[in-house]
N, C-alpha and C positions, 0 to 999 in steps of 0.2 A: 605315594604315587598311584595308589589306585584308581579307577575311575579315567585314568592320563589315556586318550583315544590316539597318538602319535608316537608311542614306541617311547625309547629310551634313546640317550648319545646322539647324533647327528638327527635326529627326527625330531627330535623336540624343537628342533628349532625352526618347524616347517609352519607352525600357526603363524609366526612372526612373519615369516617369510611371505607368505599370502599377505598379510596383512600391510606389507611396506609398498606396494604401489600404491592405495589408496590415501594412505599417510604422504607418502612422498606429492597426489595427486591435490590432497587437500593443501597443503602446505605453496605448491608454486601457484593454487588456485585461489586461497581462501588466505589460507592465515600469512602466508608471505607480502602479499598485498597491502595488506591490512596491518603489518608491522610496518614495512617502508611507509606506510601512509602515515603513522605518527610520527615516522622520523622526519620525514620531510617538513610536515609539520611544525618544525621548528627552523626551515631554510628558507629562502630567500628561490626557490628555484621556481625556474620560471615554463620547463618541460621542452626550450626549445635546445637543439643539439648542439653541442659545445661553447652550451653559457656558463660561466662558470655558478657552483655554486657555494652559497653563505649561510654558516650558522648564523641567527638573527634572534634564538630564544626563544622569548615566550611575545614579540614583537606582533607576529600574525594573530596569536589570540589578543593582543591589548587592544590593535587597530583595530577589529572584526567586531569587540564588542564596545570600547570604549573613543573611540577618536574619530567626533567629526560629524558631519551627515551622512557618512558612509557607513558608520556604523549605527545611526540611526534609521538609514534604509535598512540594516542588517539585521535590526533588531523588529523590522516591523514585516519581515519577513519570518520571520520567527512566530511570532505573531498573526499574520495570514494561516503558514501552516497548522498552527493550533486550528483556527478557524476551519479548513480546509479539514484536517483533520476529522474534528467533532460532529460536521456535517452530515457527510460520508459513512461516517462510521453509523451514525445514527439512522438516515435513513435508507442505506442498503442493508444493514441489518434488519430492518422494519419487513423491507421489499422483501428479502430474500427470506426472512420467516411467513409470513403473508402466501410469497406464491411458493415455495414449499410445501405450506396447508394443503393452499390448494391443489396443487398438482400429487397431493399424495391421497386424494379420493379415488375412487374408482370413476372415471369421468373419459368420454370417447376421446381419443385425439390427445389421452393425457402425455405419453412419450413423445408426441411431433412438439408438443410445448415446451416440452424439458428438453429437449434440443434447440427448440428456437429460442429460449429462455442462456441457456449456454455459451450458444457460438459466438459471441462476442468476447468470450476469454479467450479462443483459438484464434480470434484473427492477428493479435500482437499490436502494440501500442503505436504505431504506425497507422497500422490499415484503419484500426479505429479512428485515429485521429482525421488522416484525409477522409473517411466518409462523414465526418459531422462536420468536414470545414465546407464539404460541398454540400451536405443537408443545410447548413445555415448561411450557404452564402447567400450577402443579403440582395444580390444584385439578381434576381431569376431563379435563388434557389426553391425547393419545393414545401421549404416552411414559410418564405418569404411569399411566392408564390397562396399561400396558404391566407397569410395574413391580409392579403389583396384584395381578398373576397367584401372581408369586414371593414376596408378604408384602414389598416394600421400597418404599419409598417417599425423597421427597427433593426439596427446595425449589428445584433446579436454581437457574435464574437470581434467585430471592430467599434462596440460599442464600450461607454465610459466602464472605465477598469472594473467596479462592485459590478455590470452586469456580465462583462468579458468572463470575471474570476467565476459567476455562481452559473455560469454553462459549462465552465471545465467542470465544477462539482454533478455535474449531471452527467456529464459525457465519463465518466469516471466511475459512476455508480454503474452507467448502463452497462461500460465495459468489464465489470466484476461482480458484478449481482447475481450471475450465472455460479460462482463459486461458493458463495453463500447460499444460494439455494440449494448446491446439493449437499453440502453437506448439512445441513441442516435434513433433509431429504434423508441422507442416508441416518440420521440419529430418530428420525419417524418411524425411521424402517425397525429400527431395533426394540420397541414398545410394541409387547404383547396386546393382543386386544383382548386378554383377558382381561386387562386391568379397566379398560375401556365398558368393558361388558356388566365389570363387577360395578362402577361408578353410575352408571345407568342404570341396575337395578337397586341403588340407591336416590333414586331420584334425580339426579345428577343433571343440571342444565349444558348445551355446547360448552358455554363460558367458564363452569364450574369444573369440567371433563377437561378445558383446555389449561384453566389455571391451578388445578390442584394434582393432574396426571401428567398432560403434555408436557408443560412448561417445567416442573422439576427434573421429570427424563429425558430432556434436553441438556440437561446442564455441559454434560461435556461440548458437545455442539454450538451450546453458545457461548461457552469459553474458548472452545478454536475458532471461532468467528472473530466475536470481539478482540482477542489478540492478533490475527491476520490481518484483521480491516484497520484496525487501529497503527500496528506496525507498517504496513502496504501502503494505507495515505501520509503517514508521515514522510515517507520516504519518495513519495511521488514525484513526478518532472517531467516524465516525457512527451505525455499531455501537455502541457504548458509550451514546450519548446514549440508542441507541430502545431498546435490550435494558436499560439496566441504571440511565439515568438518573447523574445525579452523588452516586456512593456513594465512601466515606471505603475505602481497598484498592483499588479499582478504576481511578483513574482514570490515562488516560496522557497523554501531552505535548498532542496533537493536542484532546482533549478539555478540557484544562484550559483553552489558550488560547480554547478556541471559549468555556466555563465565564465566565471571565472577563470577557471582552471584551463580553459580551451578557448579564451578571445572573445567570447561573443557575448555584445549589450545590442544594438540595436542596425535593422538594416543592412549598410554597406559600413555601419561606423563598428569600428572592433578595437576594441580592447586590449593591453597588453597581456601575454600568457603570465600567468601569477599562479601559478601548482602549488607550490609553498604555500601561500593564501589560503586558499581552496583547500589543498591540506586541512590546514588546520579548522577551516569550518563545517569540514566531513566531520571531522572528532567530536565537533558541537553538538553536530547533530547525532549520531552515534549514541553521544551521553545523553539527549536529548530522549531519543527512541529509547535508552536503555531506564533510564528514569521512569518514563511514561510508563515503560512497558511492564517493568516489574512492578509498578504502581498498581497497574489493570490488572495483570495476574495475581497480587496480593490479593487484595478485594475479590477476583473470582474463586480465587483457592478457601477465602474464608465462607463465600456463598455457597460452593460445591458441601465442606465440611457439615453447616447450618443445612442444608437439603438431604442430603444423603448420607450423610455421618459418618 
Protein backbone atom coordinates (compact mmCIF):
# COMPACT_ATOMS: atom_id res chain seq x y z
CA UNK A 1 0.00 0.00 0.00
CA UNK A 2 2.69 2.31 -0.26
CA UNK A 3 2.73 5.01 -2.72
CA UNK A 4 -1.67 4.71 -1.85
CA UNK A 5 -2.35 9.08 -1.83
CA UNK A 6 -6.30 8.31 0.03
CA UNK A 7 -5.57 7.01 3.40
CA UNK A 8 -6.62 3.50 4.49
CA UNK A 9 -10.50 2.09 5.59
CA UNK A 10 -13.22 4.40 4.41
CA UNK A 11 -10.96 6.71 2.25
CA UNK A 12 -9.93 4.36 -0.10
CA UNK A 13 -12.89 4.27 -1.41
CA UNK A 14 -13.05 8.05 -2.25
CA UNK A 15 -11.07 7.69 -5.96
CA UNK A 16 -14.16 5.53 -6.95
CA UNK A 17 -16.29 7.85 -5.54
CA UNK A 18 -15.29 10.78 -7.72
CA UNK A 19 -15.04 8.61 -10.43
CA UNK A 20 -18.83 7.29 -10.41
CA UNK A 21 -20.75 10.40 -11.73
CA UNK A 22 -18.82 10.35 -14.75
CA UNK A 23 -19.29 6.56 -15.27
CA UNK A 24 -22.78 6.90 -14.20
CA UNK A 25 -22.70 10.08 -16.84
CA UNK A 26 -21.17 8.18 -19.65
CA UNK A 27 -23.43 5.31 -19.25
CA UNK A 28 -27.17 7.16 -19.44
CA UNK A 29 -25.19 9.21 -22.22
CA UNK A 30 -23.14 6.87 -24.31
CA UNK A 31 -23.08 3.35 -23.68
CA UNK A 32 -26.79 3.02 -22.37
CA UNK A 33 -28.02 4.32 -25.75
CA UNK A 34 -25.96 2.46 -27.62
CA UNK A 35 -27.03 -1.02 -25.91
CA UNK A 36 -30.97 -0.32 -26.30
CA UNK A 37 -29.99 0.44 -29.85
CA UNK A 38 -29.03 -3.03 -30.57
CA UNK A 39 -31.72 -4.34 -28.74
CA UNK A 40 -34.24 -2.71 -30.49
CA UNK A 41 -32.62 -3.65 -33.22
CA UNK A 42 -34.17 -6.83 -33.27
CA UNK A 43 -38.01 -5.30 -32.71
CA UNK A 44 -40.49 -4.38 -34.64
CA UNK A 45 -40.83 -0.87 -32.62
CA UNK A 46 -41.94 1.80 -34.27
CA UNK A 47 -40.90 5.09 -31.38
CA UNK A 48 -44.58 6.13 -31.35
CA UNK A 49 -46.25 6.00 -27.70
CA UNK A 50 -48.17 3.06 -26.70
CA UNK A 51 -47.40 0.92 -29.77
CA UNK A 52 -46.87 -2.15 -28.77
CA UNK A 53 -43.83 -3.76 -29.28
CA UNK A 54 -42.33 -7.13 -31.10
CA UNK A 55 -39.46 -9.42 -31.08
CA UNK A 56 -38.89 -9.86 -35.00
CA UNK A 57 -35.07 -11.27 -34.73
CA UNK A 58 -32.70 -10.82 -37.17
CA UNK A 59 -36.08 -9.70 -39.77
CA UNK A 60 -34.76 -5.74 -39.76
CA UNK A 61 -31.35 -6.95 -40.84
CA UNK A 62 -32.63 -9.49 -43.69
CA UNK A 63 -35.14 -6.75 -45.04
CA UNK A 64 -32.41 -3.76 -44.86
CA UNK A 65 -29.88 -5.90 -46.74
CA UNK A 66 -31.52 -8.51 -48.57
CA UNK A 67 -35.44 -7.98 -49.72
CA UNK A 68 -36.53 -6.20 -52.53
CA UNK A 69 -35.77 -2.56 -54.03
CA UNK A 70 -35.67 -1.48 -50.76
CA UNK A 71 -32.85 -3.06 -50.02
CA UNK A 72 -31.38 -2.42 -53.03
CA UNK A 73 -31.85 1.36 -52.35
CA UNK A 74 -30.17 0.29 -49.05
CA UNK A 75 -27.40 -1.01 -50.48
CA UNK A 76 -26.60 1.75 -52.78
CA UNK A 77 -26.71 4.04 -50.03
CA UNK A 78 -24.11 2.23 -48.66
CA UNK A 79 -22.43 2.78 -51.58
CA UNK A 80 -22.85 6.66 -52.02
CA UNK A 81 -21.50 6.84 -48.55
CA UNK A 82 -18.37 5.10 -49.57
CA UNK A 83 -18.27 7.59 -52.24
CA UNK A 84 -18.97 10.44 -50.08
CA UNK A 85 -16.63 9.21 -47.93
CA UNK A 86 -13.30 8.89 -50.01
CA UNK A 87 -13.99 12.32 -51.52
CA UNK A 88 -13.93 14.22 -48.46
CA UNK A 89 -11.61 12.67 -46.96
CA UNK A 90 -9.20 12.98 -49.74
CA UNK A 91 -9.61 16.31 -50.58
CA UNK A 92 -10.00 18.29 -47.26
CA UNK A 93 -7.04 16.39 -46.15
CA UNK A 94 -5.17 17.83 -49.31
CA UNK A 95 -6.85 21.46 -48.31
CA UNK A 96 -6.14 21.43 -44.93
CA UNK A 97 -2.38 20.31 -45.32
CA UNK A 98 -1.92 22.89 -48.16
CA UNK A 99 -3.21 25.87 -46.20
CA UNK A 100 -1.66 24.68 -42.90
CA UNK A 101 1.77 25.11 -45.01
CA UNK A 102 0.73 28.07 -45.79
CA UNK A 103 -0.63 29.70 -43.04
CA UNK A 104 2.40 28.42 -40.87
CA UNK A 105 4.96 30.94 -42.74
CA UNK A 106 5.69 34.01 -41.28
CA UNK A 107 3.14 36.03 -43.62
CA UNK A 108 1.07 39.55 -42.69
CA UNK A 109 -2.54 38.80 -41.93
CA UNK A 110 -1.51 35.10 -41.15
CA UNK A 111 -3.93 34.72 -37.84
CA UNK A 112 -7.06 36.86 -39.59
CA UNK A 113 -6.75 33.73 -42.01
CA UNK A 114 -6.60 30.94 -39.60
CA UNK A 115 -9.63 32.50 -38.23
CA UNK A 116 -11.24 32.95 -41.37
CA UNK A 117 -10.09 29.49 -42.44
CA UNK A 118 -11.88 28.05 -39.03
CA UNK A 119 -15.16 29.59 -38.34
CA UNK A 120 -17.21 27.47 -40.32
CA UNK A 121 -16.65 24.69 -37.80
CA UNK A 122 -18.27 27.18 -35.09
CA UNK A 123 -21.15 27.89 -36.93
CA UNK A 124 -22.88 24.21 -36.45
CA UNK A 125 -24.41 22.11 -39.19
CA UNK A 126 -27.38 24.12 -39.61
CA UNK A 127 -26.11 27.65 -40.12
CA UNK A 128 -23.80 26.14 -42.57
CA UNK A 129 -26.28 24.53 -44.36
CA UNK A 130 -28.82 27.55 -44.78
CA UNK A 131 -25.93 29.76 -45.76
CA UNK A 132 -25.07 27.59 -48.87
CA UNK A 133 -28.82 26.99 -49.57
CA UNK A 134 -29.07 30.75 -49.95
CA UNK A 135 -25.39 31.04 -51.60
CA UNK A 136 -26.76 28.50 -54.41
CA UNK A 137 -30.13 29.51 -54.75
CA UNK A 138 -30.55 29.28 -58.15
CA UNK A 139 -33.18 31.78 -58.45
CA UNK A 140 -31.08 35.48 -57.61
CA UNK A 141 -28.69 33.82 -55.56
CA UNK A 142 -25.06 35.34 -55.61
CA UNK A 143 -23.44 32.20 -57.42
CA UNK A 144 -26.33 32.14 -59.67
CA UNK A 145 -26.09 35.75 -59.96
CA UNK A 146 -22.37 35.20 -60.71
CA UNK A 147 -22.98 32.63 -63.55
CA UNK A 148 -25.16 35.47 -65.31
CA UNK A 149 -22.42 37.40 -66.31
CA UNK A 150 -21.05 34.44 -68.68
CA UNK A 151 -24.80 33.31 -70.17
CA UNK A 152 -24.67 29.89 -67.73
CA UNK A 153 -26.81 29.11 -65.46
CA UNK A 154 -27.66 25.85 -63.26
CA UNK A 155 -30.09 24.27 -60.59
CA UNK A 156 -26.98 23.65 -58.22
CA UNK A 157 -28.61 21.99 -55.22
CA UNK A 158 -32.25 21.28 -57.05
CA UNK A 159 -30.22 19.92 -59.82
CA UNK A 160 -30.11 16.09 -61.06
CA UNK A 161 -28.97 13.94 -57.98
CA UNK A 162 -24.69 13.30 -59.18
CA UNK A 163 -24.70 17.32 -59.23
CA UNK A 164 -26.98 17.84 -55.91
CA UNK A 165 -24.74 14.85 -54.09
CA UNK A 166 -21.05 16.57 -55.27
CA UNK A 167 -22.20 20.18 -53.65
CA UNK A 168 -23.03 18.62 -50.37
CA UNK A 169 -19.21 17.07 -50.81
CA UNK A 170 -18.10 20.75 -51.01
CA UNK A 171 -20.22 22.23 -48.55
CA UNK A 172 -18.85 19.55 -46.20
CA UNK A 173 -15.35 19.96 -46.79
CA UNK A 174 -15.83 23.92 -46.44
CA UNK A 175 -17.48 23.32 -43.16
CA UNK A 176 -14.56 21.09 -41.59
CA UNK A 177 -11.47 22.03 -43.36
CA UNK A 178 -10.95 24.48 -40.51
CA UNK A 179 -10.34 21.38 -38.35
CA UNK A 180 -7.74 19.76 -40.33
CA UNK A 181 -6.03 22.71 -40.74
CA UNK A 182 -5.17 23.15 -37.34
CA UNK A 183 -4.37 20.47 -36.39
CA UNK A 184 -2.31 19.78 -38.78
CA UNK A 185 -1.00 23.50 -37.89
CA UNK A 186 -0.43 22.54 -34.61
CA UNK A 187 1.97 19.12 -35.72
CA UNK A 188 4.11 22.13 -37.69
CA UNK A 189 4.34 23.75 -34.68
CA UNK A 190 6.11 20.99 -32.98
CA UNK A 191 9.16 20.54 -35.77
CA UNK A 192 12.24 22.17 -34.68
CA UNK A 193 13.78 24.25 -37.31
CA UNK A 194 16.79 22.82 -36.56
CA UNK A 195 15.92 19.91 -38.57
CA UNK A 196 14.88 22.34 -41.39
CA UNK A 197 18.25 24.27 -41.15
CA UNK A 198 20.24 21.18 -41.08
CA UNK A 199 18.26 19.86 -44.54
CA UNK A 200 19.20 22.99 -46.19
CA UNK A 201 22.71 22.98 -45.33
CA UNK A 202 22.64 19.87 -47.16
CA UNK A 203 21.32 21.08 -50.12
CA UNK A 204 17.97 20.25 -49.60
CA UNK A 205 15.15 21.57 -52.25
CA UNK A 206 11.40 22.99 -50.79
CA UNK A 207 10.18 19.53 -51.90
CA UNK A 208 12.99 17.53 -50.61
CA UNK A 209 12.67 19.65 -46.91
CA UNK A 210 8.80 18.93 -47.36
CA UNK A 211 8.99 15.18 -48.24
CA UNK A 212 11.89 13.85 -46.38
CA UNK A 213 11.40 16.27 -42.96
CA UNK A 214 7.81 17.77 -42.91
CA UNK A 215 5.83 15.00 -43.99
CA UNK A 216 7.33 12.07 -41.73
CA UNK A 217 7.00 14.61 -38.51
CA UNK A 218 3.55 14.74 -39.40
CA UNK A 219 2.65 11.47 -38.96
CA UNK A 220 0.74 11.79 -35.83
CA UNK A 221 -1.33 14.65 -37.41
CA UNK A 222 -1.96 12.87 -40.31
CA UNK A 223 -3.20 9.91 -38.53
CA UNK A 224 -5.68 12.12 -36.47
CA UNK A 225 -6.79 13.55 -39.57
CA UNK A 226 -7.27 10.68 -41.65
CA UNK A 227 -9.18 8.81 -38.83
CA UNK A 228 -11.49 11.95 -38.06
CA UNK A 229 -12.36 12.83 -41.70
CA UNK A 230 -12.62 9.42 -42.55
CA UNK A 231 -14.95 8.51 -39.27
CA UNK A 232 -16.85 12.17 -39.48
CA UNK A 233 -17.87 11.56 -43.39
CA UNK A 234 -19.12 8.28 -42.80
CA UNK A 235 -21.17 9.08 -40.32
CA UNK A 236 -22.58 12.44 -42.06
CA UNK A 237 -26.32 13.59 -42.59
CA UNK A 238 -27.19 16.56 -41.54
CA UNK A 239 -26.10 18.27 -44.53
CA UNK A 240 -28.15 16.11 -46.62
CA UNK A 241 -31.40 16.65 -44.56
CA UNK A 242 -30.97 20.77 -44.65
CA UNK A 243 -29.32 21.11 -48.21
CA UNK A 244 -31.12 18.52 -50.14
CA UNK A 245 -33.99 17.04 -48.02
CA UNK A 246 -34.73 13.16 -48.65
CA UNK A 247 -34.21 12.96 -52.53
CA UNK A 248 -34.10 9.39 -54.50
CA UNK A 249 -29.64 9.47 -55.71
CA UNK A 250 -28.85 11.36 -52.95
CA UNK A 251 -29.12 9.78 -49.92
CA UNK A 252 -26.38 8.21 -47.58
CA UNK A 253 -26.49 5.68 -44.66
CA UNK A 254 -26.39 8.32 -41.82
CA UNK A 255 -29.43 9.99 -43.47
CA UNK A 256 -31.47 7.05 -44.22
CA UNK A 257 -31.29 5.80 -40.82
CA UNK A 258 -32.15 9.37 -39.24
CA UNK A 259 -35.13 9.03 -42.74
CA UNK A 260 -36.43 6.17 -41.06
CA UNK A 261 -36.40 6.11 -37.73
CA UNK A 262 -38.50 9.59 -37.49
CA UNK A 263 -41.08 9.38 -40.76
CA UNK A 264 -39.51 11.46 -43.09
CA UNK A 265 -38.93 10.56 -47.35
CA UNK A 266 -40.09 13.31 -49.11
CA UNK A 267 -42.03 16.74 -48.91
CA UNK A 268 -45.50 16.50 -47.30
CA UNK A 269 -45.34 12.55 -47.99
CA UNK A 270 -44.07 10.77 -44.57
CA UNK A 271 -43.36 7.66 -43.83
CA UNK A 272 -44.31 5.17 -41.17
CA UNK A 273 -41.91 5.54 -37.84
CA UNK A 274 -39.79 2.12 -38.12
CA UNK A 275 -37.22 2.66 -34.95
CA UNK A 276 -36.70 -1.08 -34.92
CA UNK A 277 -35.67 -0.75 -38.78
CA UNK A 278 -33.55 2.09 -38.28
CA UNK A 279 -32.14 0.29 -35.33
CA UNK A 280 -30.86 -1.99 -36.97
CA UNK A 281 -29.28 -0.16 -39.84
CA UNK A 282 -27.30 2.15 -37.20
CA UNK A 283 -25.60 -1.21 -36.36
CA UNK A 284 -24.62 -1.55 -40.04
CA UNK A 285 -23.39 1.24 -40.11
CA UNK A 286 -21.47 1.11 -36.75
CA UNK A 287 -19.84 -2.24 -38.13
CA UNK A 288 -19.56 -0.36 -41.13
CA UNK A 289 -17.30 2.73 -39.54
CA UNK A 290 -15.74 0.14 -37.16
CA UNK A 291 -14.48 -1.99 -40.17
CA UNK A 292 -13.30 0.92 -42.09
CA UNK A 293 -11.90 2.40 -39.28
CA UNK A 294 -9.61 -0.12 -37.74
CA UNK A 295 -8.72 -0.87 -41.40
CA UNK A 296 -7.23 3.07 -41.65
CA UNK A 297 -5.80 2.89 -38.43
CA UNK A 298 -3.97 -0.54 -39.24
CA UNK A 299 -2.32 0.77 -42.20
CA UNK A 300 -1.36 4.11 -40.38
CA UNK A 301 0.03 2.34 -37.20
CA UNK A 302 2.19 0.16 -39.67
CA UNK A 303 3.18 3.72 -41.64
CA UNK A 304 3.96 5.52 -38.25
CA UNK A 305 6.14 2.14 -37.03
CA UNK A 306 7.99 2.19 -40.87
CA UNK A 307 8.75 6.21 -40.20
CA UNK A 308 9.54 6.51 -36.95
CA UNK A 309 10.19 3.20 -35.46
Amino acid sequence: MIGYHFGRGRARWLPYLLLLPGIIAYFVVALGPSLATSVYSFTDASGLPGAPINWVGLDNYEEFLFLGQAARDNLNAVGRTLVFCFFVTTIQFALGLLVALILNQKLRGRNFFRTLYFMPVILGAVIQGLIWSLFLYPLGGPLAKFLEIFGARSEFLGAQPTEAFAWVIVVQIWANMGTTMIIFLAGLQTISEEYYEAARIDGADRWQVFRNVTWPLLTPSVNTNLLLNVIGSLQAWQLFLILLGYRNGTQVLGYLIYATGFGQTSGSVTSSFRQGYAAAASIIMFLLVLVIGMAVQTVLRRREARLMG
